[in-house]
C-alpha positions as CSV (number, residue, x, y, z in Angstrom):
1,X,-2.8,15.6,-13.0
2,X,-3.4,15.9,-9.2
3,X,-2.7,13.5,-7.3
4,X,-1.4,12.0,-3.6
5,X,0.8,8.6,-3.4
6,X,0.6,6.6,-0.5
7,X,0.7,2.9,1.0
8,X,-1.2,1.6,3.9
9,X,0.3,-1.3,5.8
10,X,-2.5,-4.0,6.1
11,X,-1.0,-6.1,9.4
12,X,-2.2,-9.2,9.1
13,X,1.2,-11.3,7.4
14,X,3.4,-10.5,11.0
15,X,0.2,-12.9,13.2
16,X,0.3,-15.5,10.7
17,X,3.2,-17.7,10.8
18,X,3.4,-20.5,8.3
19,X,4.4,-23.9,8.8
20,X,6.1,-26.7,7.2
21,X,2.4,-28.7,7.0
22,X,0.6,-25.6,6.1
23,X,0.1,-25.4,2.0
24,X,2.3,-23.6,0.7
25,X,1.7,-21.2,-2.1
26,X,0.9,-22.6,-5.6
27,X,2.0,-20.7,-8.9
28,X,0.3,-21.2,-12.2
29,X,2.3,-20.1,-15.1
30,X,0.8,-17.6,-17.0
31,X,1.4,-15.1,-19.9
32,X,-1.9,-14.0,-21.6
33,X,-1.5,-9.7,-20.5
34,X,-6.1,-9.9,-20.9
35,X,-6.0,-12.7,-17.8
36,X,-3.0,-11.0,-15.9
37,X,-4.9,-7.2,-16.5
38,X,-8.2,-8.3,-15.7
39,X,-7.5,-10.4,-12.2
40,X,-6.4,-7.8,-10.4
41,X,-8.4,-4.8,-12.1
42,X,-12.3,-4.5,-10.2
43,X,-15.8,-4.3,-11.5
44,X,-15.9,-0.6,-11.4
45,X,-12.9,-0.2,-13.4
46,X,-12.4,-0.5,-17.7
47,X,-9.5,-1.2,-18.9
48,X,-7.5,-1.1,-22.7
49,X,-4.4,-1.3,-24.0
50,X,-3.5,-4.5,-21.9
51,X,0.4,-5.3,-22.8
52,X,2.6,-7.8,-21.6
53,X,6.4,-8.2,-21.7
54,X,8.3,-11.3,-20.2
55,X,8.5,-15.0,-21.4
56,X,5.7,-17.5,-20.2
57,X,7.4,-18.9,-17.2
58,X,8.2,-15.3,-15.9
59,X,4.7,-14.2,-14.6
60,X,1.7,-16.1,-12.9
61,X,-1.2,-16.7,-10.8
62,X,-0.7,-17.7,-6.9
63,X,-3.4,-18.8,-4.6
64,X,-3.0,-19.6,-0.8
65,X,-1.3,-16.5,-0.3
66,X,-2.5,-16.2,3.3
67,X,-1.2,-19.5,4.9
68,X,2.0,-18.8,3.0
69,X,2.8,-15.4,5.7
70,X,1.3,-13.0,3.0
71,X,-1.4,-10.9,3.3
72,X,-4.0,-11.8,0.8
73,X,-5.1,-15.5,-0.4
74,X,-4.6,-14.7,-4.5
75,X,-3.3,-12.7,-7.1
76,X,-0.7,-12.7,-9.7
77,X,3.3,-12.9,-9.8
78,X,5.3,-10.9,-11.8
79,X,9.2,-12.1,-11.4
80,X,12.7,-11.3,-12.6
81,X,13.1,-15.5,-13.2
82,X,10.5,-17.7,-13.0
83,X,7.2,-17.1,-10.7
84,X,6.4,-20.8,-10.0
85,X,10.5,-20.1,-8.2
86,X,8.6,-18.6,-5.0
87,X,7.2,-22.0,-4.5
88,X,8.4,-24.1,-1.0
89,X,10.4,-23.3,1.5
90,X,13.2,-21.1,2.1
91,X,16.1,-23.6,1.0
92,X,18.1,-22.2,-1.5
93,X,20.9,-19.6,-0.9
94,X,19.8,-17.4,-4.0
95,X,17.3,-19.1,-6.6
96,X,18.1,-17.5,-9.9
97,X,16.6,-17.8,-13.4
98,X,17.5,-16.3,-16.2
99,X,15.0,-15.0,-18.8
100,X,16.8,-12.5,-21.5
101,X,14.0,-10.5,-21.4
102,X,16.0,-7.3,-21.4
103,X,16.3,-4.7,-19.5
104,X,13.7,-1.7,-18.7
105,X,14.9,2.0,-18.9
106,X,12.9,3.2,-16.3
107,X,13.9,1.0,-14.0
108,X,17.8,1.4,-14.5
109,X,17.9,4.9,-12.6
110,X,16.0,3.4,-9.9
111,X,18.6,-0.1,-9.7
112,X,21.6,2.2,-10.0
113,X,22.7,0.1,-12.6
114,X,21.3,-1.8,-15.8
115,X,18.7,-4.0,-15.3
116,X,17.9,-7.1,-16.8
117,X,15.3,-9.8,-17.0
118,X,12.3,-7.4,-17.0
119,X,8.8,-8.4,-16.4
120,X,6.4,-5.6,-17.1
121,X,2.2,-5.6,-17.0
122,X,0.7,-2.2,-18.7
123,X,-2.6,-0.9,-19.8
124,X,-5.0,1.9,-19.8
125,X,-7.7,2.6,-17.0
126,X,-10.1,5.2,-17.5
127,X,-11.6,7.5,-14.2
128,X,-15.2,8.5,-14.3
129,X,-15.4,11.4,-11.9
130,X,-19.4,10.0,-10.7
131,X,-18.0,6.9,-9.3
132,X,-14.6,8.1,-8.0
133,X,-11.6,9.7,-8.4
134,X,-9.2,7.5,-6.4
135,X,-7.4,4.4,-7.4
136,X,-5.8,1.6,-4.9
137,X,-4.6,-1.6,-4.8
138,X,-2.4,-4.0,-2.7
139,X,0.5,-5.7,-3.2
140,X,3.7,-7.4,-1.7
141,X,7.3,-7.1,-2.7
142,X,10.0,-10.2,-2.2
143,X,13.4,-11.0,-2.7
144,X,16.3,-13.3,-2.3
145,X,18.8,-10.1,-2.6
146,X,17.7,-9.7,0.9
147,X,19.5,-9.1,3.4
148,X,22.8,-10.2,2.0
149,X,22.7,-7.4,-0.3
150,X,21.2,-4.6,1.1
151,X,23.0,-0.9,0.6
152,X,25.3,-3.3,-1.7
153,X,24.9,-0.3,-4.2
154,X,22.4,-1.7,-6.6
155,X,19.3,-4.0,-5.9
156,X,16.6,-5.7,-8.3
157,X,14.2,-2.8,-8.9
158,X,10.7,-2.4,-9.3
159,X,8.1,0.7,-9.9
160,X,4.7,1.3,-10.3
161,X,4.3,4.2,-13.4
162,X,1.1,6.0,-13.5
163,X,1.1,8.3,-16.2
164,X,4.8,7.8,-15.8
165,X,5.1,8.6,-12.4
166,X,6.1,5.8,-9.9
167,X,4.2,6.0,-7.0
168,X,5.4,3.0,-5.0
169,X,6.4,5.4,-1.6
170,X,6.3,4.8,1.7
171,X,2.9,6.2,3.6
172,X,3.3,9.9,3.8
173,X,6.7,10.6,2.6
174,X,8.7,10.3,-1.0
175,X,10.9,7.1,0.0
176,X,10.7,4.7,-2.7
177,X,9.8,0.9,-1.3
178,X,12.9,-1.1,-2.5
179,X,14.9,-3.4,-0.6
180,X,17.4,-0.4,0.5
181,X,14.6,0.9,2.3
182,X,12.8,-1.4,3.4
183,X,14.1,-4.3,5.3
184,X,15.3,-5.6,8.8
185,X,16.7,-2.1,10.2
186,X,15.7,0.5,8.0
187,X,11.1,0.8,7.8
188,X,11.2,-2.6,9.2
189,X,7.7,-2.3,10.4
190,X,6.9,-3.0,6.4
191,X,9.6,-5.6,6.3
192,X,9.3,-10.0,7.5
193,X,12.8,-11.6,7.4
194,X,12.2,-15.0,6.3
195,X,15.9,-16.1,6.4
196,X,15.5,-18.5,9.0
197,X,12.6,-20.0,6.9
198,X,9.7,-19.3,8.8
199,X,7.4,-18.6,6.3
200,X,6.3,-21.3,3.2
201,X,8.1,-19.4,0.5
202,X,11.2,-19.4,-1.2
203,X,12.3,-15.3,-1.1
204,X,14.8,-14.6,2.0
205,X,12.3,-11.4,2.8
206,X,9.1,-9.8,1.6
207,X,7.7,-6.7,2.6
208,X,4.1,-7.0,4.8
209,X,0.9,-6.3,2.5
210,X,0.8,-2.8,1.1
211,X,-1.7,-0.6,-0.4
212,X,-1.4,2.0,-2.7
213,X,-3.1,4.9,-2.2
214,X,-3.9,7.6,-5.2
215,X,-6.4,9.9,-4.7
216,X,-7.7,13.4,-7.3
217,X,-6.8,11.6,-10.3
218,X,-8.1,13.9,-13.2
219,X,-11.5,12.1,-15.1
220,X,-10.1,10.3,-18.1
221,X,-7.6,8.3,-19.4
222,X,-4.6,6.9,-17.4
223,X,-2.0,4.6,-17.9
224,X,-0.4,2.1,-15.6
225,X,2.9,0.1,-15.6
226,X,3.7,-2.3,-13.4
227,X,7.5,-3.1,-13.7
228,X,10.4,-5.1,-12.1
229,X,13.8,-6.3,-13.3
230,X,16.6,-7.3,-11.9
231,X,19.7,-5.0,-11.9
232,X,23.3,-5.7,-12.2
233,X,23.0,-8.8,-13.2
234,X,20.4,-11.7,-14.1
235,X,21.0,-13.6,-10.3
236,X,18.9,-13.7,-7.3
237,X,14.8,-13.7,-8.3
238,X,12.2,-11.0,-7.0
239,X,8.9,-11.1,-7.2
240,X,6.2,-8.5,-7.0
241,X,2.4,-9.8,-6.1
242,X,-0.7,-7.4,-6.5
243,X,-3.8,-9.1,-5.3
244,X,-6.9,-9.8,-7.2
245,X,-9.8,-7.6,-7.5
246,X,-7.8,-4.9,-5.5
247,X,-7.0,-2.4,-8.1
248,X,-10.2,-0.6,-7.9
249,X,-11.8,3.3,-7.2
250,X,-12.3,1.8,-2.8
251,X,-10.0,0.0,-1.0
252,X,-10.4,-3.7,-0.8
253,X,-9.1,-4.7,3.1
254,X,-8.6,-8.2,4.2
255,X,-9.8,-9.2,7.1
256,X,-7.6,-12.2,8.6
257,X,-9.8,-15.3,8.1
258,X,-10.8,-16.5,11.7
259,X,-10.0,-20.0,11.5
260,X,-6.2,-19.5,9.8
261,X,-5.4,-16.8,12.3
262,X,-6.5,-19.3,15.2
263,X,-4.6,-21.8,13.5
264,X,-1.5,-20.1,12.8
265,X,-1.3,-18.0,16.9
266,X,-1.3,-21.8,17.6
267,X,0.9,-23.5,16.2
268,X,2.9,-20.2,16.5
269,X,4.8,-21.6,19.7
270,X,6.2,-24.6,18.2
271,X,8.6,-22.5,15.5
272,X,8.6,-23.6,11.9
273,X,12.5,-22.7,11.0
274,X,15.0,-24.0,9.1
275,X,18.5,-22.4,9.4
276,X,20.2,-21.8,6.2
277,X,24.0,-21.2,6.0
278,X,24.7,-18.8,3.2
């Protein structure tokens, strides 16, 4: 297989700054792998072999992503506790849930440690050389590990496997996004610090809207894995997002709606924060 990795930063999250009467982001549980595979996977794209391992409060579908501070209005949630835990405001020190899911062995090199908790989406997506040979799709990282325990030695871990290969880098280089490196001083261009509570949801940072770039894939079969578990122990939830219709052969941008980027540069001035003390 030949094949380039690479993530595009869509800026939109860093102009959009959420308030406390903005809607917040609403979480649907849900556990059916068919539903999960097939909102995020395009027209152009078949899919088989859908799998699904978590419990049914672990992974779900989010709309009003975009007044929120994310990047794109819907998609689904895969967490290491509970999805619908993303929900509200920044006013927890740590939300944690535990869900004895186990642990994921492709993950645990990654963590630096054992992981636990794993929530992992998988199935089979087949390339038809006359339509394309590229695959994309966008996404957002968060966590309440950040920033507290950043270079702490081990971090909640997540990975994107194609054909076994994760190829969640940074644009251009082989830097694995994780919360070591990417977050307030290290890539921080990718990185919005929600600590002070700026943003309607509940992580202490997320990373801006990514997209994954792959391009040469070989005509055929391929496999996809979307992983993430936490590492160490079973405390302090993350959450990976991958927005609907966007894993597809062309990229699917997202233009800023004009009325919520109006709204949010206005109210911008009047600050939304709420200190925390952890």
């Amino acid at each position: 297989m030949k094949f380039k990795a690479g993530i595009l930063p869509l800026v939109i999250t860093s102009a959009l700054v959420a308030t406390s009467s903005a809607q917040a982001i609403s979480i649907t549980a849900e556990s059916d792998s068919n539903v999960l595979a097939q909102s995020i996977v395009g027209n152009d794209l078949s899919i088989s072999n859908i799998n699904y391992v978590g419990n049914a409060t672990q992974a779900g579908i989010f709309t009003n992503g975009i007044n929120s501070g994310l990047g794109f209005e819907q998609g689904i949630v895969l967490s290491t506790g509970k999805a619908s835990n993303l929900q509200g405001v920044n006013d927890q020190t740590g939300i944690s849930s535990t869900t004895s899911t186990g642990g994921h062995s492709g993950l645990n090199a990654l963590a630096g440690a054992s992981t636990n908790d794993a929530n992992v989406l998988s199935f089979d997506f087949e390339i038809d050389h006359s339509t394309s040979s590229d695959l994309f799709f966008n996404f957002t990282f968060a966590s309440e590990e950040y920033l507290e325990f950043v270079n702490a030695g081990f971090n909640d871990a997540f990975a994107f496997f194609l054909d076994g290969e994760n190829v969640a880098t940074l644009p251009g280089t082989d830097t694995l996004v994780s919360i070591d490196n990417v977050n307030d001083q290290k890539n921080s261009e990718f990185f919005i610090d929600n600590t002070d509570a700026a943003y309607n949801l509940q992580a202490d940072g997320f990373t801006t809207m990514l997209q994954i770039s792959v391009f040469d894939l070989t005509a055929g079969t391929h496999s996809m894995e979307f992983a993430i578990a936490d590492a160490g122990d079973s405390s302090y939830d993350s959450w990976l997002l991958i927005e609907t219709g966007s894993f597809t052969t062309k990229p699917v941008d997202v233009p800023a709606p004009a009325g919520i980027l109006l709204f949010a540069l206005g109210l911008a001035g009047f600050g939304a924060s709420r200190k925390r003390n952890k």
